[in-house]
C-alpha positions as CSV (number, residue, x, y, z in Angstrom):
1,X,45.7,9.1,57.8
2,X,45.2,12.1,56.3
3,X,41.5,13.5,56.1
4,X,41.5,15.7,53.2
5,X,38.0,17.0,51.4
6,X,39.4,15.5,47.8
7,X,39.9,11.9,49.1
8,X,36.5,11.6,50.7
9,X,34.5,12.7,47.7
10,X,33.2,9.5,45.9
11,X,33.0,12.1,42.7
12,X,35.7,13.4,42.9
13,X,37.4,10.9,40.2
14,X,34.0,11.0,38.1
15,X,34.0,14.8,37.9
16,X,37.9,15.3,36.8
17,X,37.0,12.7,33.9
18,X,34.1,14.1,32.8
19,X,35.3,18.0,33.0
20,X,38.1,17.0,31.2
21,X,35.8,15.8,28.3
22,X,34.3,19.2,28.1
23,X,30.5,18.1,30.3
24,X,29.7,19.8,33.9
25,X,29.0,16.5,35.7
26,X,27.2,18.8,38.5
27,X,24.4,19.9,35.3
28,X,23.9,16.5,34.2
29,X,23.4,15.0,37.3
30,X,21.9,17.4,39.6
31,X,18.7,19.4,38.6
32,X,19.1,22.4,38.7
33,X,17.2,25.2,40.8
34,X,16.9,28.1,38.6
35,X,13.4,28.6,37.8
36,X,14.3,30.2,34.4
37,X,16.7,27.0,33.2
38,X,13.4,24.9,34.3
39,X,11.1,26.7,31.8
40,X,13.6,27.2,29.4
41,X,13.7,23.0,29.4
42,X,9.8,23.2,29.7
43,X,9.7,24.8,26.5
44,X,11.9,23.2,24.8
45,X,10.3,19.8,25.6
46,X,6.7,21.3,24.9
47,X,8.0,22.2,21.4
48,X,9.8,18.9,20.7
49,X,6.6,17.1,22.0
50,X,4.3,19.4,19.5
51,X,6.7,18.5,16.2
52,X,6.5,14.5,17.5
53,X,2.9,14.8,17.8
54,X,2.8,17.0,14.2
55,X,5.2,14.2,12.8
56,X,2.7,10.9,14.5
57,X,-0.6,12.3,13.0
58,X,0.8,12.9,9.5
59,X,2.4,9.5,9.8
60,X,-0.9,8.3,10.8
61,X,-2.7,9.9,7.8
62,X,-0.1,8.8,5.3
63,X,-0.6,5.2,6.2
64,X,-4.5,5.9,6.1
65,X,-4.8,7.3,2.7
66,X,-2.7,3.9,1.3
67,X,-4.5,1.6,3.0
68,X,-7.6,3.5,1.4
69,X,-5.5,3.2,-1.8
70,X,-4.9,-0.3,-1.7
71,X,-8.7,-1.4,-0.7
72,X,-9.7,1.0,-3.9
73,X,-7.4,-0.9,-5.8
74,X,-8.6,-4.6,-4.4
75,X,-12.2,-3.3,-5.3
76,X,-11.6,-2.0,-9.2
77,X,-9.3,-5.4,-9.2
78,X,-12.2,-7.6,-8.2
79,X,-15.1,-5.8,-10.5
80,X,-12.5,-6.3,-13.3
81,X,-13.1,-10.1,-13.1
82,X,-16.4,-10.3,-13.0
83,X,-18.2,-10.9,-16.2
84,X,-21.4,-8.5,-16.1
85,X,-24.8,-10.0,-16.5
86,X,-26.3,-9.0,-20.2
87,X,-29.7,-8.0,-18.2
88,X,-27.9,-6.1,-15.4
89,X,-25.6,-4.4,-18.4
90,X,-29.0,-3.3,-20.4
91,X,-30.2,-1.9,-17.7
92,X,-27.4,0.5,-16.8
93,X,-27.7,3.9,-17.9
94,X,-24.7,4.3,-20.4
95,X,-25.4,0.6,-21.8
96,X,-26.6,0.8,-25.6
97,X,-29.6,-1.1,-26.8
98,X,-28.0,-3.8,-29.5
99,X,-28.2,-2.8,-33.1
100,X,-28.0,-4.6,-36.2
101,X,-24.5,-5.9,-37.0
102,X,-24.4,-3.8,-40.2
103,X,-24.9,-0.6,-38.6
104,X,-22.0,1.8,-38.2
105,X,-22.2,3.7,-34.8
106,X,-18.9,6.0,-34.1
107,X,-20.0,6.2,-30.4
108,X,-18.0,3.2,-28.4
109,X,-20.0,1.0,-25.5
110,X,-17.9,2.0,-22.6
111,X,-19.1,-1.7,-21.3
112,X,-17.7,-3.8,-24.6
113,X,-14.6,-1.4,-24.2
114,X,-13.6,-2.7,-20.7
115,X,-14.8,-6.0,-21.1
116,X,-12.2,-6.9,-24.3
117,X,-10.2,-8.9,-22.4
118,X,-12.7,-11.4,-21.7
119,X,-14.4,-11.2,-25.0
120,X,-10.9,-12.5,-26.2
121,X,-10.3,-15.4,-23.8
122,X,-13.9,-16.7,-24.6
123,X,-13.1,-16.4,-28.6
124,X,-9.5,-18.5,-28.0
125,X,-11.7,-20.8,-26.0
126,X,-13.5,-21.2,-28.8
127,X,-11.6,-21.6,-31.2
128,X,-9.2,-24.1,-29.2
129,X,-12.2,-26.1,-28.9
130,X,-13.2,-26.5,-32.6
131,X,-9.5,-27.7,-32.9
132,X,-10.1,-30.1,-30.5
133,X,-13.6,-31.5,-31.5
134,X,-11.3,-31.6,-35.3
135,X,-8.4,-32.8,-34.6
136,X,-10.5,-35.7,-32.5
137,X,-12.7,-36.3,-35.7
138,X,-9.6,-36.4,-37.7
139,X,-8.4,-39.0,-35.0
140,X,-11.8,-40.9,-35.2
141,X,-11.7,-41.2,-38.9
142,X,-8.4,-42.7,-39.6
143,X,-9.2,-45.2,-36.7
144,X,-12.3,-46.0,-38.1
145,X,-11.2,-46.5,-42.2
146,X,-10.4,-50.3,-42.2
147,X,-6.2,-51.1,-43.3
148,X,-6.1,-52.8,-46.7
């Protein structure tokens, strides 16, 4: 038996493979004692820590500033369908007073403006209804008129 240093060195295959691939196995496994490696690390680490932290809070105030997006755009969403009391709407301060049908203004109600879409749905309702109530009178009628 032959007591050599090589063959009772449990590393010894570990650190031939790995200095072979071009790593000091002694560096990555070891610390290291030098005081100036250890700060040089310190730093490093300090300034990797500062750009994750940098990176987290603008992260943070990006998802922030959409979820105030989206609640803003919930809220317009929401007052969109709501169909504004005449009283409440005379009472606002950029509401008109109503005038007479035939007079001409140039100036536009900012409240009719934004409300078009629902002035439109209730004249279709309308309308669909009066075809209704006729097209049931027509119905009525020709039931009614006796066959001869």
């Amino acid at each position: 038996m032959s007591n050599s240093s090589a063959s009772n060195d449990p590393l010894d295959f570990t650190r031939n493979l790995w200095g072979k691939m071009g790593f000091s196995l002694p560096g990555m496994v070891t610390p290291t004692f030098d005081v100036d490696e250890l700060e040089k690390r310190l730093v490093d680490l300090k300034a990797v820590e500062g750009w994750l932290k940098m990176n987290l809070s603008m992260l943070q105030l990006t998802i922030q500033t959409l979820e105030m997006q989206c609640s803003t755009l919930n809220a317009v969403r929401q007052i969109s369908n709501i169909k504004p009391d005449q009283v409440v709407a005379a009472s606002l301060p950029f509401a008109k007073s109503p005038k007479a049908p035939d007079a001409k203004d140039s100036t536009v109600d900012p409240l009719q403006s934004a409300m078009w879409p629902w002035a439109l749905m209730q004249q279709l309702q309308t309308q669909m209804q009066q075809q209704m109530q006729e097209a049931m009178e027509k119905q009525n009628s020709s039931s009614a008129k006796p066959n001869t």
